[in-house]
Structures are given as structure tokens and as C-alpha cells.
C-alpha positions as CSV (number, residue, x, y, z in Angstrom):
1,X,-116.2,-24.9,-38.1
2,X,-112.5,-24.8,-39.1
3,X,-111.9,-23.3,-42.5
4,X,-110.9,-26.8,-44.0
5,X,-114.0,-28.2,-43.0
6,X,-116.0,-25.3,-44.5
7,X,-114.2,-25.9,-48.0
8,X,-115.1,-29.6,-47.9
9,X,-118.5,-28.4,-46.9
10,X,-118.7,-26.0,-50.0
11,X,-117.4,-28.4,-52.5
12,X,-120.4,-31.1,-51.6
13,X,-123.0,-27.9,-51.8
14,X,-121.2,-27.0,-55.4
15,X,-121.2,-30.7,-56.2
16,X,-125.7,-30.3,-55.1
17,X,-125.8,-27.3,-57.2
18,X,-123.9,-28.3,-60.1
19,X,-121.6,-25.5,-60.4
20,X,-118.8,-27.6,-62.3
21,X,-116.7,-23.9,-62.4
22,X,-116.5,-23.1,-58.7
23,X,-116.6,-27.2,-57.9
24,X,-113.1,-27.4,-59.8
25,X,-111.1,-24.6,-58.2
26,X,-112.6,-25.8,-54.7
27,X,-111.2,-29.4,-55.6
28,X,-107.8,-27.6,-57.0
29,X,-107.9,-26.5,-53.2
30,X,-108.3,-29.3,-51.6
31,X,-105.6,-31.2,-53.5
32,X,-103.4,-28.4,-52.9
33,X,-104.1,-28.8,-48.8
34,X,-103.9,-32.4,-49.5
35,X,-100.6,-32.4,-50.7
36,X,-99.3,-29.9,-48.5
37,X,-100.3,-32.1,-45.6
38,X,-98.9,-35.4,-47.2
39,X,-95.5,-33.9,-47.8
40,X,-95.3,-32.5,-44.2
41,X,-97.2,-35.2,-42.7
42,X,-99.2,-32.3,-40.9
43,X,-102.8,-31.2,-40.0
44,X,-103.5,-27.9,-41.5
45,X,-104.5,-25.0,-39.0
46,X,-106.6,-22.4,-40.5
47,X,-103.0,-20.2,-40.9
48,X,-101.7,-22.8,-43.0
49,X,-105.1,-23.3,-45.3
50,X,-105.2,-19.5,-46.0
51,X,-100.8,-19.4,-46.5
52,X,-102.1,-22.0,-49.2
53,X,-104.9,-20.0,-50.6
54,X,-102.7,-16.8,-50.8
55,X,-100.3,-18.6,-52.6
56,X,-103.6,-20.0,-55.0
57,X,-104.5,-16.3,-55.6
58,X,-101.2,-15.0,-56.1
59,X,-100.3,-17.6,-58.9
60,X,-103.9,-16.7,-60.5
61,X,-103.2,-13.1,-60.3
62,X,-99.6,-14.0,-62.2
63,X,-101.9,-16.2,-64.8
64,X,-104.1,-13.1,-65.5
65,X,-101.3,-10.4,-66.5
66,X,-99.2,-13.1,-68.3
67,X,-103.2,-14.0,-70.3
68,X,-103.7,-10.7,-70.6
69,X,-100.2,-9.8,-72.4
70,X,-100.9,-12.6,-74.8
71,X,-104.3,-11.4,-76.0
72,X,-106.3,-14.4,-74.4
73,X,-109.8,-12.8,-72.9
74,X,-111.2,-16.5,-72.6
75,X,-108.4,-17.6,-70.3
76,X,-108.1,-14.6,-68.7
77,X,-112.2,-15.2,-67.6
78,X,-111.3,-18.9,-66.5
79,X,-108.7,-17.5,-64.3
80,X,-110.9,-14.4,-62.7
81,X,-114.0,-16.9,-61.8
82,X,-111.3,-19.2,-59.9
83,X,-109.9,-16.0,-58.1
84,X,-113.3,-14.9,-56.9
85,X,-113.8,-18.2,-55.7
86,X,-110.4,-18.6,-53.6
87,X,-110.7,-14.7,-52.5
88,X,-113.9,-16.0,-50.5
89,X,-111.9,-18.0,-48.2
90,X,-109.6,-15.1,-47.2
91,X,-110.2,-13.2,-44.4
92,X,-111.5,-9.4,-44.5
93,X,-108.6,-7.8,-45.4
94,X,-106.9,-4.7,-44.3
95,X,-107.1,-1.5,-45.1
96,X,-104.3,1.1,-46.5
97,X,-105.0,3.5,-43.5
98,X,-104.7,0.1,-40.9
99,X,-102.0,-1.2,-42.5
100,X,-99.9,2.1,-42.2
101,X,-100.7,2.6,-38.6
102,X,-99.5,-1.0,-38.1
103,X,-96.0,-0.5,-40.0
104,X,-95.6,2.6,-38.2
105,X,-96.2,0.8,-35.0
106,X,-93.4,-1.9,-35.4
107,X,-90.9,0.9,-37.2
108,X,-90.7,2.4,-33.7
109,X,-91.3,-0.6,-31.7
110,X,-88.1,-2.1,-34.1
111,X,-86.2,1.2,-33.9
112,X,-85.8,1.4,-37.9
113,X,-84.0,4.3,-38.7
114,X,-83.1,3.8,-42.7
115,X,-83.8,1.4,-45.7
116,X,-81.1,-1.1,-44.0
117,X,-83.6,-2.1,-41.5
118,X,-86.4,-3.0,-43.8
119,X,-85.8,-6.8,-43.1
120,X,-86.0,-6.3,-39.5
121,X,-89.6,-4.8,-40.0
122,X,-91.1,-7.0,-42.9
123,X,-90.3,-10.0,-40.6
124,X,-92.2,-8.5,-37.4
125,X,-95.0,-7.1,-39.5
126,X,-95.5,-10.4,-41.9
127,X,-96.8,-12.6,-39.4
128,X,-99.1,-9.3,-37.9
129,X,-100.4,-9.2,-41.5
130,X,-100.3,-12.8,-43.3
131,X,-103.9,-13.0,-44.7
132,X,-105.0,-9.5,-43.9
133,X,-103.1,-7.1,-46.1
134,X,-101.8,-7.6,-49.6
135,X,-98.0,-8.2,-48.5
136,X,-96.8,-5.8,-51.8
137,X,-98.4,-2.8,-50.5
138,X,-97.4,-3.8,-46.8
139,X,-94.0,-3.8,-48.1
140,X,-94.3,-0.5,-50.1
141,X,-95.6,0.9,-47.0
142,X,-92.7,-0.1,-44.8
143,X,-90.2,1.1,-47.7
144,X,-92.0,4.2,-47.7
145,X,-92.4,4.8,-44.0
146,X,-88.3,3.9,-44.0
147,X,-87.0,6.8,-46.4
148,X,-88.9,9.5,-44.5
């Protein structure tokens, strides 16, 4: 079952149960994937529906420190019930420990020698990681791993 199919499958069991909280970020999903296969009159792979959910999580993440600086606990819960809902769609992710042996793994595959080549190494190690490894401490790692 492709991950698109297993969304559509969990919003008709939240539907069943109900759950009108985890039913509306599921739908927000959907119509999300929707669009993004409208406007690029595509069918999305199971890369493209997690690229989308990353992007879900990130802007919910953004929501929460920007509720949070404004004093507003009841948004900030709205906003932490959706992310637990679109982090369940993401696949196991990485490790610190297996992301560092990964970015010191393409730094010598690459040849890196200083910062300059950071752009070099984020864009072999991205793809490697897309979905797997928050991509902030990916690129702290790679920043890290170039000043040595």
C-alpha cells in the first residue's frame, strides 16, 4: 500500500471514529497532495507525499514558536495535535550518530576540504537524507565536520 493510499485510508477510519482533530489535518493533507498534483499535473510517489508532509511539519513547527512568542497556549495545542498527526506519516528517522557517519562519508567521497565546499556536500547528502534526518542538524553536521 502506497503512502497516499494509506492517508486516504486513515482519513475514512478518522471519519468511522469521529476524530474531527486528526480527520482535519489528514484532509489539510490531502488537499495539499491534491494541489501539488493539479498544479504539476503529476502522480505523487511516496518521495513526493513525504517532501509535502516535511514541508506540513516544518510550517507547523514555525506556527508553534511564533504561538508561543505571542502567549497563545490554545493555539499552540491545535498546532502540536496536527504535528503528531503528520509526524506519523514520516519515516523512522535518523539518528545523530547515523547521520554523522553519512556526512563524513560523502565529505571524503566529495573531497571537501573547507566551508567553501559545503554546497557540494548538502546537495549529495539531501537526497541520501530527505525524510530521514531533520535537514538543520544534517546541515550543522556538515558545517561542523567542514571546519575541522
Amino acid at each position: 500500500m502506497s503512502l497516499k493510499e494509506q492517508i486516504t485510508e486513515d482519513m475514512k477510519n478518522a471519519m468511522r471514529a469521529k476524530d474531527t482533530g486528526r480527520l482535519g489535518t489528514i484532509r489539510l493533507l490531502l488537499a495539499a497532495m491534491k494541489q501539488k498534483e493539479v498544479d504539476e499535473r503529476v502522480e505523487l510517489d511516496d518521495a513526493a507525499v513525504i517532501a509535502i508532509v516535511e514541508k506540513l511539519i516544518k510550517q507547523r513547527k514555525d506556527s508553534i514558536s511564533q504561538f508561543q512568542a505571542a502567549n497563545r497556549e490554545d493555539l499552540v495545542a491545535i498546532e502540536n495535535a496536527e504535528l503528531v498527526v503528520l509526524q506519523a506519516y514520516m519515516p523512522a528517522q535518523m539518528s545523530e550518530a547515523e547521520v554523522a557517519a553519512v556526512v563524513a562519508k560523502v565529505v571524503a567521497e566529495v573531497g571537501a576540504t573547507g566551508p567553501q565546499d559545503m554546497g557540494k556536500v548538502m546537495g549529495v547528502v539531501k537526497p541520501q537524507l530527505a525524510g530521514k534526518a531533520d535537514m538543520g542538524v544534517v546541515s550543522a553536521q556538515v558545517k561542523a565536520a567542514l571546519t575541522k
